[in-house]
C-alpha positions as a Markdown table, in Angstrom:
| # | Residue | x | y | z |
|---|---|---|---|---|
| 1 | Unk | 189.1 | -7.0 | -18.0 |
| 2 | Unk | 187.8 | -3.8 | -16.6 |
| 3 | Unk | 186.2 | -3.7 | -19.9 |
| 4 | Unk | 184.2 | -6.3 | -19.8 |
| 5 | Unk | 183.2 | -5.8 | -15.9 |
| 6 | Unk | 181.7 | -2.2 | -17.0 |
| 7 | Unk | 179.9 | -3.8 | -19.9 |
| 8 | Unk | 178.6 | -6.1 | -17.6 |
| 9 | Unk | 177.6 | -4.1 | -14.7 |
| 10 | Unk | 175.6 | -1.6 | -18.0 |
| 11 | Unk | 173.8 | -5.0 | -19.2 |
| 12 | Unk | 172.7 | -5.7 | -15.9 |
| 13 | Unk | 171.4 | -2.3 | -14.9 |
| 14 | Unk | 169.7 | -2.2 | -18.5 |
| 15 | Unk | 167.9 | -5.2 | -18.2 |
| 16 | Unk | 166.7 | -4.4 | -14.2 |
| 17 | Unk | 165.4 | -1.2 | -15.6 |
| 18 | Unk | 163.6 | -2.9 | -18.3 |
| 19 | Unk | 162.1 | -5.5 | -15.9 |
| 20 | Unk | 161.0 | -1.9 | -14.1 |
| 21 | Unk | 159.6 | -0.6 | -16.8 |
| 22 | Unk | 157.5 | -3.8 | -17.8 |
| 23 | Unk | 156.1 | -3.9 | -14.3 |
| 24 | Unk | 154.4 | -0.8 | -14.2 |
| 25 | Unk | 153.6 | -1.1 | -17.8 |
| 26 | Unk | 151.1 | -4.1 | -16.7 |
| 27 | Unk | 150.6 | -2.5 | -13.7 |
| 28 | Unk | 149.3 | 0.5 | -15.8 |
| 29 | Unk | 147.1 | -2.1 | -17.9 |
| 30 | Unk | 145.5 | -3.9 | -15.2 |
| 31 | Unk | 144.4 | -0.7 | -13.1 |
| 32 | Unk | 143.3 | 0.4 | -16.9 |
| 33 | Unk | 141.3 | -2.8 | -17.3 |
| 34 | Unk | 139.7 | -2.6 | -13.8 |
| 35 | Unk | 137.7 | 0.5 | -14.7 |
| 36 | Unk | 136.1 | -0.7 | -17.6 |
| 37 | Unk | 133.3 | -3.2 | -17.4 |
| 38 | Unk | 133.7 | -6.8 | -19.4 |
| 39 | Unk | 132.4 | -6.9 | -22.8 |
| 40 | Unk | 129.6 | -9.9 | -23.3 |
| 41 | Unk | 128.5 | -12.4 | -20.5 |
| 42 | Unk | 131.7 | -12.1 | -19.0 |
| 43 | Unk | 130.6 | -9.0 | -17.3 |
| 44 | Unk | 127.6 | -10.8 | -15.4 |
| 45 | Unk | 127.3 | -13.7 | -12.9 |
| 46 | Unk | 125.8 | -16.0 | -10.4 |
| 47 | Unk | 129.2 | -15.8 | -8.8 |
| 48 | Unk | 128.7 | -12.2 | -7.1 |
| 49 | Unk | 129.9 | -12.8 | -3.8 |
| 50 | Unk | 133.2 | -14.2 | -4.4 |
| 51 | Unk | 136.5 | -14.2 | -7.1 |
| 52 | Unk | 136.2 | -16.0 | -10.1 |
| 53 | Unk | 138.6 | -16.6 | -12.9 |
| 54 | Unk | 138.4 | -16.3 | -16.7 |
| 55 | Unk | 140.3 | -19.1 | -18.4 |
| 56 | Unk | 141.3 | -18.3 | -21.7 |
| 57 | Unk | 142.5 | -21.3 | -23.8 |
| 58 | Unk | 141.8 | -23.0 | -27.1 |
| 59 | Unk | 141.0 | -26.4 | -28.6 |
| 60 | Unk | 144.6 | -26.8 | -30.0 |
| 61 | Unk | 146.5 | -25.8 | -26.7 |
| 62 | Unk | 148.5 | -28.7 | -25.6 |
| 63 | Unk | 150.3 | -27.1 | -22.5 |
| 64 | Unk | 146.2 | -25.7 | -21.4 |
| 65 | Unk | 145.2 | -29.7 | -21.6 |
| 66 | Unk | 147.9 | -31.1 | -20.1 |
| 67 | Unk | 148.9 | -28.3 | -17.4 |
| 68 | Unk | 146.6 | -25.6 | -16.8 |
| 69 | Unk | 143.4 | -27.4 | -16.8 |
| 70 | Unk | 144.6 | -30.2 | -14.2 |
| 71 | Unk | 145.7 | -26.8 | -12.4 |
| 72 | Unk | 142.3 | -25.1 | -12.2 |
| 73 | Unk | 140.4 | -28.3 | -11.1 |
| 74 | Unk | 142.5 | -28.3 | -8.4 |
| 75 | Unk | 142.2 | -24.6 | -7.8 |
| 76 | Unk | 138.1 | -24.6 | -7.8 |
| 77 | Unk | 138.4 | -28.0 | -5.3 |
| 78 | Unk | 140.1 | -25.8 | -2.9 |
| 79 | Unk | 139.1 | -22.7 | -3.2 |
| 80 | Unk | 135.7 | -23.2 | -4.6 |
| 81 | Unk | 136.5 | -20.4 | -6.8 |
| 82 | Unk | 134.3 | -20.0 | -10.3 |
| 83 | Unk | 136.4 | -20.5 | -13.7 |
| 84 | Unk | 135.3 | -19.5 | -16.8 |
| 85 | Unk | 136.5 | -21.2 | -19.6 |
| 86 | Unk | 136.6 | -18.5 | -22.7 |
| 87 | Unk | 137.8 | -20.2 | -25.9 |
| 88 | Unk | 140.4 | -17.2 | -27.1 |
| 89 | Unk | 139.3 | -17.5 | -30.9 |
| 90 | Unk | 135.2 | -17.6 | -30.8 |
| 91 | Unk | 135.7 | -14.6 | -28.0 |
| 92 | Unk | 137.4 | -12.4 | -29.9 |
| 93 | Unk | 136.2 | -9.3 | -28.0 |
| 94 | Unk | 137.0 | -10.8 | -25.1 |
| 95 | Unk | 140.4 | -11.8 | -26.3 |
| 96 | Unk | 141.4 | -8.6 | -27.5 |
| 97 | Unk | 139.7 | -6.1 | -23.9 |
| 98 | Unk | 142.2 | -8.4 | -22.2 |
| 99 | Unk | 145.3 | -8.2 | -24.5 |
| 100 | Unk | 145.3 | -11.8 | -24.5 |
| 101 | Unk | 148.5 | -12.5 | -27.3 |
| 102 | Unk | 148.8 | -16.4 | -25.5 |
| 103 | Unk | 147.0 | -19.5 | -24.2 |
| 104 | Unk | 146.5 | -20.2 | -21.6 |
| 105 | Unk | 145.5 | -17.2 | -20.0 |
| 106 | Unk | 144.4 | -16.5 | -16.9 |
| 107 | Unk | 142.6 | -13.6 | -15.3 |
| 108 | Unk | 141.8 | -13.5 | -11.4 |
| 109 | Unk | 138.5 | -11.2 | -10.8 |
| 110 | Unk | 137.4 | -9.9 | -7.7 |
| 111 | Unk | 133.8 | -9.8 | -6.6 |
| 112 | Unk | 133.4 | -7.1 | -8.4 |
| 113 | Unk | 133.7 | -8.3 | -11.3 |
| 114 | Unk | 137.2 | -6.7 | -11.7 |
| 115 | Unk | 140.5 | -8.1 | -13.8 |
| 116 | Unk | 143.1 | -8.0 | -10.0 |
| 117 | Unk | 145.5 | -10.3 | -11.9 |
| 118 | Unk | 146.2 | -11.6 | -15.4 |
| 119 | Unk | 149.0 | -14.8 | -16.0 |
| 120 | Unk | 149.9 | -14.8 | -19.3 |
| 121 | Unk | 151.2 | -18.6 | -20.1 |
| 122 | Unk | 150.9 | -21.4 | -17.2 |
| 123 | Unk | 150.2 | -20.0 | -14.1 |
| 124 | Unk | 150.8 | -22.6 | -11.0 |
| 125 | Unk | 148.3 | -23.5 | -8.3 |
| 126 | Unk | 150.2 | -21.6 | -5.5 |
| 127 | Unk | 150.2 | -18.4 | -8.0 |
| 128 | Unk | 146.3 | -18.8 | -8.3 |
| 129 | Unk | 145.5 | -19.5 | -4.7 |
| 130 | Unk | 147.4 | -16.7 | -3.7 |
| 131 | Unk | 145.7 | -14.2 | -6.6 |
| 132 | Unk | 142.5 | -15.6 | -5.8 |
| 133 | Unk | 143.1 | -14.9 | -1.8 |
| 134 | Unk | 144.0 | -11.4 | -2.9 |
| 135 | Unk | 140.5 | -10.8 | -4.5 |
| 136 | Unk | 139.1 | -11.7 | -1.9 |
């Protein structure tokens, strides 16, 4: 019994310090990402004065149809933020400055211009709204 309590209390204190780890690991990334300008036409726009969002996503996504598109509508109703809708394949450079390994993908920039958040997979609206508040 005591066995198995120990063994226990170890998996759980492994897998909080790997949580840890990933954190700043993508905290790391993102503060990597925001000093480097956007390759392409993603590094200009009209949009200047406010967050905008890139939208990475692909012709065969399902779950970016279905789910995350619905999502950002609502997102750009209410916030009036700009999204950018970068088809992951044909923007291969952009795909690959970003690490982008899933659709949908989701990266929140500030008026700068710069990457402040990146959801990898779905994202919901109160996730956005709150990103996109945080660019602000």
């Amino acid at each position: 019994m005591i066995e198995r309590l120990l063994f226990l209390t170890f998996a759980i204190a492994l897998f909080t310090v790997a949580v840890g780890v990933w954190r700043l690991l993508m905290a790391w990334r993102l503060a990597r990402l925001a000093q480097t300008d956007l390759p392409g036409a993603a590094g200009a726009s009209s949009d200047a004065d406010r967050p905008s969002l890139l939208y990475f996503t692909g012709e065969w996504c399902a779950q970016c149809k279905l789910s995350q598109t619905p999502i950002l509508a609502q997102l750009a109703a209410l916030t009036g933020v700009s999204v950018q809708t970068v088809d992951a394949v044909a923007e291969a450079e952009l795909t690959r400055h970003f690490g982008v390994m899933t659709v949908p993908t989701t990266v929140v920039l500030d008026r700068g211009r710069r990457p402040v958040a990146v959801n990898n997979g779905l994202a919901s609206l109160q996730t956005l709204q709150e990103q996109v508040a945080g660019a602000g």
